[in-house]
LOSENU-674878 format. One record per residue (C-alpha): x, y negated, z negated. Coordinates in steps of 0.001 Angstrom, whole numbers, plus 524288, in hexadecimal, padded with zeros to 5 digits. Layout:
! LOSENU-674878
XYZ ...
END
This chain:
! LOSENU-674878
9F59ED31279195E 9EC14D27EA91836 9E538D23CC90A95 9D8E9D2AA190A59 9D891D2F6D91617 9D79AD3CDA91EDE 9E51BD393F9261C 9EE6AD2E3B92A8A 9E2A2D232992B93 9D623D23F6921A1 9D208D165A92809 9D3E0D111C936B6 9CFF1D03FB93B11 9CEBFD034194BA8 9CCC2CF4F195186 9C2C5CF51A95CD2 9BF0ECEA71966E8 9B7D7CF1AF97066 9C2ECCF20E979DE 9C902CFFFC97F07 9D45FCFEF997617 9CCA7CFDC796AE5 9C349D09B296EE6 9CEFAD11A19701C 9D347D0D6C964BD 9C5B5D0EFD95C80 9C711D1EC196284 9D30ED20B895D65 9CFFED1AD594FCA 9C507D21F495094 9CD17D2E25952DD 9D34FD2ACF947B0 9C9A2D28EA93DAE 9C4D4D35569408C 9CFE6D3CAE94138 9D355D36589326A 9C748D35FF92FAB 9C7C6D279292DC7 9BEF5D1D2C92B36 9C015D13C79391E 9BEBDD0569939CD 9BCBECFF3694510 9C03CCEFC09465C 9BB4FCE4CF94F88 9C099CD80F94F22 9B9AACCD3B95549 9C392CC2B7956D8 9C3B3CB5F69521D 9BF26CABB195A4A 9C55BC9F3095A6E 9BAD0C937D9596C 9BD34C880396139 9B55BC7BB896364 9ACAAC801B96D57 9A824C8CDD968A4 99DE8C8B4895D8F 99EB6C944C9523F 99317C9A2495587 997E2C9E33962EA 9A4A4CA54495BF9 999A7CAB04952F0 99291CB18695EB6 99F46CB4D8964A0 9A3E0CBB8E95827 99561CC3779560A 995EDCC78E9647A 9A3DCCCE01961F5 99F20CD4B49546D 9920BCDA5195C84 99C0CCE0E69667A 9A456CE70495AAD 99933CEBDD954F1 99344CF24E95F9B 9A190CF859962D7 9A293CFC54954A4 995E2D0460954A5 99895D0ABC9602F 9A7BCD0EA89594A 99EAAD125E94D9E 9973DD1A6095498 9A2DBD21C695A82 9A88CD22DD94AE3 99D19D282D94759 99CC1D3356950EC 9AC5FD35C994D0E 9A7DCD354C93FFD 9AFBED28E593BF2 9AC34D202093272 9ADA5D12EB937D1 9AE34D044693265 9ABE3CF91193B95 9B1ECCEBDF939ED 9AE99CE0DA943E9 9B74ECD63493D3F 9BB43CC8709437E 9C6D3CC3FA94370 9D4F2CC6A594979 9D6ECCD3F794DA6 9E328CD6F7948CE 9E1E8CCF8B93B93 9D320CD5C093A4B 9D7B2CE48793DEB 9E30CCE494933DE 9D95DCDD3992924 9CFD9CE7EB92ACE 9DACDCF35892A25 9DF43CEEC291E7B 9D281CEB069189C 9CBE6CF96291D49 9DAABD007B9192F 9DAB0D0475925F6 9E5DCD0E3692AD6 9E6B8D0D499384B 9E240D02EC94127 9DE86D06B394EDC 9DE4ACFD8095A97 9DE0FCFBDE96813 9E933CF816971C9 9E2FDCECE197791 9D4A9CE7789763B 9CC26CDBB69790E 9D256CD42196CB1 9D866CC61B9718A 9E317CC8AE9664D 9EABACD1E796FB0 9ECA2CC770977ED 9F1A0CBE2096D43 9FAC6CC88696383 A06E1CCDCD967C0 A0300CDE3A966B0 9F614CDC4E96802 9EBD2CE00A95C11 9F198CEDE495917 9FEB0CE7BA957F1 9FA63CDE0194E7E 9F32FCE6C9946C9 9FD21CF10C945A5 A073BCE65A9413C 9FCC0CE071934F4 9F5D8CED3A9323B 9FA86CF4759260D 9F64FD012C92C64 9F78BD09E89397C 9F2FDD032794530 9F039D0B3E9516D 9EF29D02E595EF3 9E7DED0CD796925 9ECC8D0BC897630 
END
């Protein structure tokens, strides 16, 4: 039983990057969260962007504040969904690596369960071994469900 909670998970944590995966994976958190009647936070990472000589900083600025304008209009539409489920949600739009930003903010929220998608738009799939949920599940101190 979870610590303060209703049932197994009192707080769930879902990553979303506007891919299918991760909209199957916010309905299932969301699922969740109701049915535990759980607090839901829902993560976007925007990745890091390496700076090289011919890119100014102000270009990787833009970049960077065109990604966080996409999240945000994703994350009020997945508010507006928690609201009709009547589901508290948090939204986090953090930069940074996915895997290393997901577990940071699961252990910095006291998250129980992570939710994630099988496969999205993130370049680290192409780069880790397992993919995101597989690196996640192996650093995160708590459950980690990867939606198929």
């Amino acid at each position: 039983m979870a610590r303060g909670g209703t049932g197994m998970f009192s707080r769930i944590l879902v990553g979303v990057d506007g891919s299918d995966p991760s909209s199957r994976a916010f309905a299932v958190a969301l699922d969740l969260a109701r049915h535990y009647r759980a607090p839901l936070h829902v993560c976007s990472v925007i990745e890091e962007i390496p700076r090289y000589g011919g890119e100014t900083i102000a270009e990787v600025d833009e970049v960077i504040a065109r990604a966080r304008a996409v999240f945000e209009e994703l994350h009020a539409s997945l508010a507006a969904e928690a609201k009709r489920e009547r589901v508290k949600l948090f939204r986090h739009i953090v930069p940074g690596h996915p895997v290393e930003a997901i577990v940071h903010l699961a252990e910095k929220e006291a998250i129980e369960c992570i939710v994630l998608g099988g496969l999205g738009h993130s370049r680290i799939l192409r780069r880790a071994s397992g993919g995101t949920g597989t690196q996640v599940a192996y650093h995160a101190h708590c459950s980690v469900l990867v939606v198929r």
